[in-house]
Backbone bond lengths (Angstrom), bond angles and torsions (degrees), N, CA, C in turn:
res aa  C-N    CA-C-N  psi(-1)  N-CA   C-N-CA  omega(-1)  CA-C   N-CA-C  phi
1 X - - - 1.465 - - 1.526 110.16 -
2 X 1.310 133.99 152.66 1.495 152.99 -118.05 1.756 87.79 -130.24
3 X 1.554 113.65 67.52 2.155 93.17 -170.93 1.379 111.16 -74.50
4 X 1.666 121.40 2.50 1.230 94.59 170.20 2.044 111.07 -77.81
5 X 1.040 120.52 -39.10 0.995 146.87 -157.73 1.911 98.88 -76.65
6 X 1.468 97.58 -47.68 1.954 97.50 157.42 1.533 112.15 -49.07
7 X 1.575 104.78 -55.96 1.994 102.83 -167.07 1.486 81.59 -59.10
8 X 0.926 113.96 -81.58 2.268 112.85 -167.53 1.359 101.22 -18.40
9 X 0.858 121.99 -59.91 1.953 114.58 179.73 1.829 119.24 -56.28
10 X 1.463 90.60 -46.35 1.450 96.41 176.98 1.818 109.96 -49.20
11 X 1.988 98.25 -57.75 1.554 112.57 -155.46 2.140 96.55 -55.84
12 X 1.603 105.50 -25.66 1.206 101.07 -179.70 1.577 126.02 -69.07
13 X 1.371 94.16 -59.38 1.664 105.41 170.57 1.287 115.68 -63.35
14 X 1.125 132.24 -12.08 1.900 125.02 176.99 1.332 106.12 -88.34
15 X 1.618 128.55 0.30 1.187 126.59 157.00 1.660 114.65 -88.01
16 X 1.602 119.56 -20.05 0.806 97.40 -175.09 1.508 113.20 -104.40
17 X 1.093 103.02 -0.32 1.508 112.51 164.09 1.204 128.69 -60.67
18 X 1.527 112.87 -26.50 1.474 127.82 175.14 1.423 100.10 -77.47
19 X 1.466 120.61 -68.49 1.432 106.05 175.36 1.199 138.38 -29.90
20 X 1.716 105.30 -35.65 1.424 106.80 -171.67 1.234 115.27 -105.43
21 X 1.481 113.08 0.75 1.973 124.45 168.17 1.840 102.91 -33.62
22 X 1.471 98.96 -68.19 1.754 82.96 -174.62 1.599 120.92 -68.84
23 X 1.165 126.32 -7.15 1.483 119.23 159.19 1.279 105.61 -67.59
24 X 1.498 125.16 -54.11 1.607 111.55 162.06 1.554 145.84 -2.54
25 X 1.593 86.30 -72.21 1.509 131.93 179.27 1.407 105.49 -62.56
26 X 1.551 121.69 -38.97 1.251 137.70 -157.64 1.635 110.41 -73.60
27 X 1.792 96.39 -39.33 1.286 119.51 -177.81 1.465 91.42 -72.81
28 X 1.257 127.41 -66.62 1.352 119.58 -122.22 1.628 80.03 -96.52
29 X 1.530 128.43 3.89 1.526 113.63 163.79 1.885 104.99 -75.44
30 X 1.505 112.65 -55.71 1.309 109.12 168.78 1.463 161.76 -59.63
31 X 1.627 86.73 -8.57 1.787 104.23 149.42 1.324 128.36 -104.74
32 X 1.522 115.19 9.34 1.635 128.10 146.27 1.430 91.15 -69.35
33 X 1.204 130.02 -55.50 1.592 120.19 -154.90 1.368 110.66 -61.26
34 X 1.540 109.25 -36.67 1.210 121.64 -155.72 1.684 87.57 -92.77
35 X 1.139 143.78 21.18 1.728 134.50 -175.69 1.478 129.05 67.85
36 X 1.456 112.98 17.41 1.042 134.22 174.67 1.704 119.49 -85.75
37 X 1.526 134.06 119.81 1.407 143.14 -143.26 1.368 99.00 -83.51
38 X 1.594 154.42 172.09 1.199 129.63 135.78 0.975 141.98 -57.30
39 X 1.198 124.30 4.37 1.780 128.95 -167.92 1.825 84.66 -101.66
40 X 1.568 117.96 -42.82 2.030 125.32 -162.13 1.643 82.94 -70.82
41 X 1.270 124.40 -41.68 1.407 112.42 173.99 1.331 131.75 -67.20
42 X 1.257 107.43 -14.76 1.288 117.76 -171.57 1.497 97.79 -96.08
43 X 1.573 137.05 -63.77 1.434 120.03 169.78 1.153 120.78 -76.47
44 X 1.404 123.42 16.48 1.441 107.26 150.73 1.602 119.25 -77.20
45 X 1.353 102.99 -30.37 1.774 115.09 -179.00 1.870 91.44 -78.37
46 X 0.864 140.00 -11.36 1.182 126.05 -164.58 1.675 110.69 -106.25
47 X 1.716 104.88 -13.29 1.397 100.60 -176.55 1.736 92.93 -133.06
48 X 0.598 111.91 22.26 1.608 103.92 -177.73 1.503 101.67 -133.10
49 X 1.368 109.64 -40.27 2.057 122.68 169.00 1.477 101.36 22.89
50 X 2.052 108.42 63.49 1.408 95.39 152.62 1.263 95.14 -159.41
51 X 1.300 110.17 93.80 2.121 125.02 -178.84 1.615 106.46 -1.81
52 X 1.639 97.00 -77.44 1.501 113.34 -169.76 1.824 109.94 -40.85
53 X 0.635 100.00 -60.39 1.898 121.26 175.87 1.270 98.57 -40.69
54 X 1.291 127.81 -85.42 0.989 148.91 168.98 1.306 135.03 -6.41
55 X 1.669 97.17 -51.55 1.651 135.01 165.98 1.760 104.86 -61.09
56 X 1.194 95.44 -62.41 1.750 99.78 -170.49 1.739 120.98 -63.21
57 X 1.664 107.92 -26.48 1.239 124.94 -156.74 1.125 99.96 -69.42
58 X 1.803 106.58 -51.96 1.170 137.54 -167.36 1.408 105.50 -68.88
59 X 1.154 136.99 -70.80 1.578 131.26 166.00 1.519 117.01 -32.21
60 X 1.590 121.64 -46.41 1.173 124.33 -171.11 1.754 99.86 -84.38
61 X 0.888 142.91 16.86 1.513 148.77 -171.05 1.829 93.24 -113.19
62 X 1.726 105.38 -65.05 1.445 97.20 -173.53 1.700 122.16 -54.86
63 X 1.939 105.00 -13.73 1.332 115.30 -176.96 1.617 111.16 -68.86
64 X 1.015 114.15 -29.37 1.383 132.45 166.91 2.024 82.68 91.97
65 X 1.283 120.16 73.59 1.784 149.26 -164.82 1.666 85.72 -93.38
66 X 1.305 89.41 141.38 1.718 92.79 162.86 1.377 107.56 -66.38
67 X 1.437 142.06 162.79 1.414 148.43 166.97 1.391 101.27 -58.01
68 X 1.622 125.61 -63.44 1.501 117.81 -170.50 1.295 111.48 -55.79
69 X 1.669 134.08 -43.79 0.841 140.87 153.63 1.718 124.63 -6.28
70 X 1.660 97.80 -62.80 1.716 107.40 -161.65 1.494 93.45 -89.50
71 X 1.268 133.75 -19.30 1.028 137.95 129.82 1.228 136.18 26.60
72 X 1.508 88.20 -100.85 1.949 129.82 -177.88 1.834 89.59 -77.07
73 X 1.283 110.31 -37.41 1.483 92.36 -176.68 1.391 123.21 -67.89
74 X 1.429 91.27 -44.62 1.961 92.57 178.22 1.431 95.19 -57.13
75 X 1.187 141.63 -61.64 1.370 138.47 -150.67 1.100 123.20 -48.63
76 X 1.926 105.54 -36.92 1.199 123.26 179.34 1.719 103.00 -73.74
77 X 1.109 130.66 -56.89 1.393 133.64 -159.28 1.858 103.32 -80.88
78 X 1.660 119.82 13.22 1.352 115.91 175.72 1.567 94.56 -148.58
79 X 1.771 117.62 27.91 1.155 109.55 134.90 1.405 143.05 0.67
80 X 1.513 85.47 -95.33 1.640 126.05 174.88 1.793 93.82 -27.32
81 X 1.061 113.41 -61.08 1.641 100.14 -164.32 1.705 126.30 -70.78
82 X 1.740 105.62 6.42 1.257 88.01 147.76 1.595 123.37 -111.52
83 X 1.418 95.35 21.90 1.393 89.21 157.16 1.524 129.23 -90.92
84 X 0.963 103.00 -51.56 1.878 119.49 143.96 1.462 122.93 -22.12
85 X 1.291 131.72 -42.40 0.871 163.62 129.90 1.657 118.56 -15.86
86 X 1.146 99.26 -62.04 1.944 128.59 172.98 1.521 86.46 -49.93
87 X 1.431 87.62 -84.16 2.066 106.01 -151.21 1.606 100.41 -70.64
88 X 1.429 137.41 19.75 1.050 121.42 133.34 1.653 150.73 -131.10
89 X 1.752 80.35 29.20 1.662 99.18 174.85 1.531 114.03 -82.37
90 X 1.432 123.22 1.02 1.330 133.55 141.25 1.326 139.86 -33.71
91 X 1.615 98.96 -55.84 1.550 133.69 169.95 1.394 113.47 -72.19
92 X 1.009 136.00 -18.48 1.715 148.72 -151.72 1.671 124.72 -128.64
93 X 1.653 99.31 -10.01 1.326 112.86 -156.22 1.637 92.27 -58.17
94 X 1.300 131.44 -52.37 1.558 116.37 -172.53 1.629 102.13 -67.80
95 X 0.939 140.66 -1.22 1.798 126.39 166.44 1.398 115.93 -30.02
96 X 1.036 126.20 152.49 1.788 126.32 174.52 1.985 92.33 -81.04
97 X 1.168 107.86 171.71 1.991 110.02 156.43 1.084 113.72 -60.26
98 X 1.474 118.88 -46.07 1.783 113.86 166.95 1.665 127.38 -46.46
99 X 1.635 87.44 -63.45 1.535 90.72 162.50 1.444 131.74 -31.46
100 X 1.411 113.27 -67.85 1.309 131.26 177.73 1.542 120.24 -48.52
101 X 1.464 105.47 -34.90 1.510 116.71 169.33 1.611 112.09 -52.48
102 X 1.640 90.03 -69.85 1.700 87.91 178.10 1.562 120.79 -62.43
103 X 0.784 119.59 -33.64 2.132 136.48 164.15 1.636 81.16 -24.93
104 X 1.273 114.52 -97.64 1.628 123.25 -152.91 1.420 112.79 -80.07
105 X 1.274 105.61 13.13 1.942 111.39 160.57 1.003 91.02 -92.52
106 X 1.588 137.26 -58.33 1.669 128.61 -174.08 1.482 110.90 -59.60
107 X 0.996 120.12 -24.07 1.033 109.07 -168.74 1.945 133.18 -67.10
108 X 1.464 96.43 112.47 1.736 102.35 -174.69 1.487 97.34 -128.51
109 X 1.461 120.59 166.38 0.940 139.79 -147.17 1.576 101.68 -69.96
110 X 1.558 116.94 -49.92 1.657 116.58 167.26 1.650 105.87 -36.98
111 X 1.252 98.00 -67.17 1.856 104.16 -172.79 1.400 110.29 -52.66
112 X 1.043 146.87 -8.26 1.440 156.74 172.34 1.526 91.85 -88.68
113 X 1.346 117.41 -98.04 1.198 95.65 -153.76 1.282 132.45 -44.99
114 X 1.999 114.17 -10.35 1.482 106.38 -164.73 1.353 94.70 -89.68
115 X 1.067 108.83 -46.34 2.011 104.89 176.38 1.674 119.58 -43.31
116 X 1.551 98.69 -27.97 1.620 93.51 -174.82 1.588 105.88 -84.29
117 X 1.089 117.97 -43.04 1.769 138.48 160.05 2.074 102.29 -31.15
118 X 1.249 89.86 -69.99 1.114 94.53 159.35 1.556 145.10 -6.31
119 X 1.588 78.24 -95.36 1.842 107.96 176.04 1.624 113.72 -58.59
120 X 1.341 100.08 -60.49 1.660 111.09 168.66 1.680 121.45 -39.53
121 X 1.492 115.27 -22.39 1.385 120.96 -160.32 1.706 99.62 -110.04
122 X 1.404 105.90 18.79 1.063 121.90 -161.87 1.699 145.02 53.19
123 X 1.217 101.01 -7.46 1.640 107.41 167.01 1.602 113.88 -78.07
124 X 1.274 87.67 142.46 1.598 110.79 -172.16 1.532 105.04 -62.69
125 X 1.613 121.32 143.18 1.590 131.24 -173.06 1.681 94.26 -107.75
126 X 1.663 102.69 79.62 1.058 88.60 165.17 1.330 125.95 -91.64
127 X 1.693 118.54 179.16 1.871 121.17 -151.45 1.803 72.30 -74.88
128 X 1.205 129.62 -51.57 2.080 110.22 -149.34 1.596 98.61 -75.75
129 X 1.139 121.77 -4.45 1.772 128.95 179.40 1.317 78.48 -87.22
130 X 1.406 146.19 -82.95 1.589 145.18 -134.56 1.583 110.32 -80.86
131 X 1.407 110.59 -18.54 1.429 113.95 176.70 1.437 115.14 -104.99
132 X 1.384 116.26 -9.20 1.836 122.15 157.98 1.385 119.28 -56.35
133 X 1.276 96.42 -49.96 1.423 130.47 175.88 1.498 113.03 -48.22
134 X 1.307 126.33 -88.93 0.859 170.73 -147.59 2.212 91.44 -86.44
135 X 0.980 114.57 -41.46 1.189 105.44 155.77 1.686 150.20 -65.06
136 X 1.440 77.74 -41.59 1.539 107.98 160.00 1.614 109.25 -68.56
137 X 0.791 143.13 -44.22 1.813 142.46 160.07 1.656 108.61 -47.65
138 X 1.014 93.18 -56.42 1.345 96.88 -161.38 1.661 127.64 -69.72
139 X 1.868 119.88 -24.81 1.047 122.47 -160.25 1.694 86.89 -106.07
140 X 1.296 147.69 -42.95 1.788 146.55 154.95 1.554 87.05 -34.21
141 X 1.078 126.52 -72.77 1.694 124.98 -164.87 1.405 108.28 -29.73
142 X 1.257 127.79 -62.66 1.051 147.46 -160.34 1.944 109.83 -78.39
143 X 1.418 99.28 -44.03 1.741 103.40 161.86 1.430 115.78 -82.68
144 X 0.982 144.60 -2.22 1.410 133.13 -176.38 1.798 93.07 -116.39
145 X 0.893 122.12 -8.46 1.614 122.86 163.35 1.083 116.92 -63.22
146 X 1.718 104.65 -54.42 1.650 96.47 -174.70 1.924 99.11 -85.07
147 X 1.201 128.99 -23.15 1.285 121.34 -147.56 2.035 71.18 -74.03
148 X 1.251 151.97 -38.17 1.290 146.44 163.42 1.435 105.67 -51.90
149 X 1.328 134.60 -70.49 1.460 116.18 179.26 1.656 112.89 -54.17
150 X 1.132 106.18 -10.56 1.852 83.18 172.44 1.514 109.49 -112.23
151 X 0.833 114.25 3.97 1.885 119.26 159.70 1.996 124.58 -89.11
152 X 1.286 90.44 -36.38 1.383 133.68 173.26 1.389 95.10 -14.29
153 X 0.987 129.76 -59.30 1.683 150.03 -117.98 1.429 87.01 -94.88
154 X 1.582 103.51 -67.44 1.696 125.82 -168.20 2.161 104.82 -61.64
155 X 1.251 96.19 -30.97 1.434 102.28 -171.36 1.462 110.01 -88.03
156 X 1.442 120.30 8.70 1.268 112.97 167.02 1.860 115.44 80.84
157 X 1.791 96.07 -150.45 1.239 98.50 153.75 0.825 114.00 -95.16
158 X 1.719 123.83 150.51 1.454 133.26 174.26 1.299 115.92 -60.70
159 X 1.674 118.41 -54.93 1.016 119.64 173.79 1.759 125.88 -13.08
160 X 1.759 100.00 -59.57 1.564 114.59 -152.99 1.976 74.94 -67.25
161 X 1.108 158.36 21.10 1.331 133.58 -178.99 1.618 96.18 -115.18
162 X 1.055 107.25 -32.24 1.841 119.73 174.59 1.519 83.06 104.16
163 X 1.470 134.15 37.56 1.759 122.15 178.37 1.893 109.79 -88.10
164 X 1.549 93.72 -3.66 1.369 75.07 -174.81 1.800 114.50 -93.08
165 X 1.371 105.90 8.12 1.739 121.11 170.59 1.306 97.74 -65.29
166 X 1.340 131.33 -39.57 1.307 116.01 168.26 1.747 134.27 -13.99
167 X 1.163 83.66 -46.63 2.056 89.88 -159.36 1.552 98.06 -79.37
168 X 1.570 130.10 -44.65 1.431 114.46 171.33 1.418 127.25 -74.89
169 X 1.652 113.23 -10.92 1.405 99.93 151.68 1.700 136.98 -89.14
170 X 0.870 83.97 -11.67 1.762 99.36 163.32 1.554 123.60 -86.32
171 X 1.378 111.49 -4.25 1.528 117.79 150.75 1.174 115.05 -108.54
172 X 1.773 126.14 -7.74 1.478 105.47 173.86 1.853 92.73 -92.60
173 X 0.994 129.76 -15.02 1.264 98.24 -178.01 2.008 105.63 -80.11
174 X 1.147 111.20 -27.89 1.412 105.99 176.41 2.060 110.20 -51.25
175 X 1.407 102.57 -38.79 1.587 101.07 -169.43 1.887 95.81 -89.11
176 X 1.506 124.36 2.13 1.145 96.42 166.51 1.262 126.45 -91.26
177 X 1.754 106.31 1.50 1.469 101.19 -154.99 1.729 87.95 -88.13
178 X 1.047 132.02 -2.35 1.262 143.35 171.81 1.633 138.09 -54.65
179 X 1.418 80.94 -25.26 1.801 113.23 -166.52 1.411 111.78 -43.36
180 X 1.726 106.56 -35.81 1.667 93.39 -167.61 1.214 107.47 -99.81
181 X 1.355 126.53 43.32 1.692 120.78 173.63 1.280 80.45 -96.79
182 X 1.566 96.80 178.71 1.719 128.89 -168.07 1.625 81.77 -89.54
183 X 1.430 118.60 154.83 1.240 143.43 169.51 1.764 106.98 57.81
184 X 1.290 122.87 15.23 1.280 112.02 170.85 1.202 125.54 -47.40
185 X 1.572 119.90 -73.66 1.331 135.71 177.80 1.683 121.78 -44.80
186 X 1.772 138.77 -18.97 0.940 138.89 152.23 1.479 113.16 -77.63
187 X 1.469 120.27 -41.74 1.482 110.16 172.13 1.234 125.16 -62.54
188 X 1.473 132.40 -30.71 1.198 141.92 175.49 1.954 111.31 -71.06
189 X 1.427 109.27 -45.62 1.154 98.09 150.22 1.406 154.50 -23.68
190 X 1.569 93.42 -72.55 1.605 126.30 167.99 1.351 110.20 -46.46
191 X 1.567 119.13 -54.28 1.205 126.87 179.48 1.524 125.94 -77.02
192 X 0.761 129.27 -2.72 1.469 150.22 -158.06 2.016 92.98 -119.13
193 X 1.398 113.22 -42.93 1.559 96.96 177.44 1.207 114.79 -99.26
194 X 1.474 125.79 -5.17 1.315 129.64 171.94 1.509 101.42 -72.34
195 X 1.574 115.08 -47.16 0.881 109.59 -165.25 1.953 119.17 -74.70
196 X 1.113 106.84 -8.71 1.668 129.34 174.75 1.451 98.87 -74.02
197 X 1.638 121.61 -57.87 1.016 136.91 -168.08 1.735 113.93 -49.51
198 X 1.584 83.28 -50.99 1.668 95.54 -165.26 1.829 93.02 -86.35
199 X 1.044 134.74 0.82 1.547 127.93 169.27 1.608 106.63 -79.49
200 X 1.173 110.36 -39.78 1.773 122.06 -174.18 1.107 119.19 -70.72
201 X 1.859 116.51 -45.05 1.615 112.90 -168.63 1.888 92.30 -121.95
202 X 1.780 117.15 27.63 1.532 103.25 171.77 1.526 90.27 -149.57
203 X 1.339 125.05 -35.09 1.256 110.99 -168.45 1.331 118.94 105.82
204 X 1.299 108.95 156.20 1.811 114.64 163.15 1.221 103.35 -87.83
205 X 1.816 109.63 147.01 1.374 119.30 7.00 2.111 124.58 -84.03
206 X 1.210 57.38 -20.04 2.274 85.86 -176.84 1.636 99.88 -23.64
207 X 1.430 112.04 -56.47 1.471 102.15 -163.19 1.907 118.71 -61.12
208 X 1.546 95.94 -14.79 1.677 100.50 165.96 1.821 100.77 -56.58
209 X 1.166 110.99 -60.34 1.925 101.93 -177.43 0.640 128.06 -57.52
210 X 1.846 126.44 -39.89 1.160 146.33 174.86 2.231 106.09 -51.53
211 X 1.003 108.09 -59.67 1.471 129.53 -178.93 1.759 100.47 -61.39
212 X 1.112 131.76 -37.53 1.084 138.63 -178.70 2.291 106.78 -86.53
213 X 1.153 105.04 -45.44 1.254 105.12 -178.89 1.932 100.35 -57.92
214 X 1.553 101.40 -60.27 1.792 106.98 -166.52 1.820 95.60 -48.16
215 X 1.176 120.75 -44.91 1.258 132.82 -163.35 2.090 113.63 -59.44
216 X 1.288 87.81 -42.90 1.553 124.30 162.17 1.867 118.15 -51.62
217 X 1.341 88.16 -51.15 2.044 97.01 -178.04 1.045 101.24 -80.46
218 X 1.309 120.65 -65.47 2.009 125.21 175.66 1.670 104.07 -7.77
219 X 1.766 94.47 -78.13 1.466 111.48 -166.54 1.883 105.22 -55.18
220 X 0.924 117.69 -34.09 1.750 122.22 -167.13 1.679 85.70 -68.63
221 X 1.349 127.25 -32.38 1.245 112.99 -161.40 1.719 123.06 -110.97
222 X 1.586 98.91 7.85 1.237 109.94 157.22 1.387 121.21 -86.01
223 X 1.509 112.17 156.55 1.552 116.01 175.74 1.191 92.29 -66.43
224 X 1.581 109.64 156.43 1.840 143.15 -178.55 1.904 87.83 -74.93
225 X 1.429 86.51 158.69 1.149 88.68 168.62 1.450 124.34 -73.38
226 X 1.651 116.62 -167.89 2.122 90.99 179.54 1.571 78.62 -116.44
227 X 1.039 144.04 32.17 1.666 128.06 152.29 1.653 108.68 -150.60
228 X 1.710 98.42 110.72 1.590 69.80 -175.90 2.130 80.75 -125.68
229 X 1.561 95.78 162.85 1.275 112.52 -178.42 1.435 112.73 -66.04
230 X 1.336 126.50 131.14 1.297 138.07 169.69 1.234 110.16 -81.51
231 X 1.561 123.61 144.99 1.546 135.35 173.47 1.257 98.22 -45.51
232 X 1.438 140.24 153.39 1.620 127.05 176.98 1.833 88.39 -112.95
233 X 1.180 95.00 168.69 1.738 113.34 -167.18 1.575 94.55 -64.53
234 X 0.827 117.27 -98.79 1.622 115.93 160.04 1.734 137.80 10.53
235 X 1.507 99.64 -29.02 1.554 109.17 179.17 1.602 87.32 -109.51
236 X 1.260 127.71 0.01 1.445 130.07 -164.22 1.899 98.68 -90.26
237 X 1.383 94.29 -43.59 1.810 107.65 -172.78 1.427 108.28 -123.93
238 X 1.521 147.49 40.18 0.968 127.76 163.76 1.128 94.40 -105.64
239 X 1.417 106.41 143.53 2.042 119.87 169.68 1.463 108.99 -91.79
């Protein structure tokens, strides 16, 4: 394994781990609320490791939700990651099956965009770059969850703090860093009224897929860009 290229993953993801501590916290205040222990908070963040999901599961659990139900909901609101998924098995093609396993278990929306940022800028996504990374997210994730489920209790509802604004600004700054690709500003559109659309006449959580599908056709139906980056030889054969 490549340790300069591990610390580079680490030095990346330990910034974003800080950012995302109070989404952490956020969670692990609302499955105290919801009757959830710190340790049930803690492997739920540890095997499920995807905020959004997490958020809904957990609310729809305290509803006393059918199981298939919370289900179809997570599924719907973690969509997005097999699209993510798509546009970066490009970047990954030399991964082992092991590799690749852990690749799309780490995989959250920060780690997407930096790998695609990445790949596109032409440096190779290698596995000790994506697992520095991707480590560093993941092990704060998992402590600032419970260090929230065990405060949780004393802090009430989250709501009354305004902490749960958290989660849509921590995805609009992920879709702004996006801005300067070709066709941003119509896809974000598209997706943004589908996704209004499909909240009004379907409901949450659906209108996350719904907003993501319109967002999806837009882009299929714009012209490609006229330069786009090729896999480089190098991200093709490094182990």
């Amino acid at each position: 394994m490549n340790r300069s290229e591990f610390k580079d993953g680490l030095g990346g993801g330990g910034i974003v781990a800080l950012s995302s501590a109070p989404f952490a916290i956020l969670f692990g205040a609302v499955a105290a609320d919801n009757g959830l222990s710190v340790m049930e908070a803690g492997l739920m963040s540890a095997t499920v490791y995807a905020g959004a999901s997490q958020l809904v599961g957990i609310e729809l659990f305290g509803q006393h939700v059918a199981p298939w139900l919370i289900v179809l909901s997570v599924f719907a609101v973690n969509f997005r990651h097999i699209l993510y998924s798509a546009a970066l098995t490009r970047f990954i093609a030399h991964y082992t099956p092991a590799q690749r396993f852990l690749t799309f278990f780490l995989l959250t929306d920060p780690q997407f965009a930096e790998a695609i940022r990445r790949g596109e800028a032409g440096h190779a996504v290698s596995f000790a770059w994506y697992l520095g990374f991707g480590g560093a997210i993941y092990f704060p994730w998992l402590f600032f969850s419970m260090v929230g489920a065990f405060f949780g209790r004393m802090m009430g509802d989250p709501r009354t703090l305004a902490i749960d604004v958290l989660l849509p600004i921590y995805f609009l700054g992920l879709v702004i860093g996006f801005r300067r690709r070709p066709g941003f500003y119509p896809v974000v559109a598209a997706s943004a009224l589908g996704s209004m659309l499909g909240y009004h006449f379907v409901g949450s959580p659906w209108h996350v897929s719904i907003g993501a599908a319109v967002g999806v056709a837009v882009a299929a139906l714009l012209p490609l860009p006229k330069e786009r980056v090729p896999v480089t030889a190098a991200s093709e054969t490094e182990t």
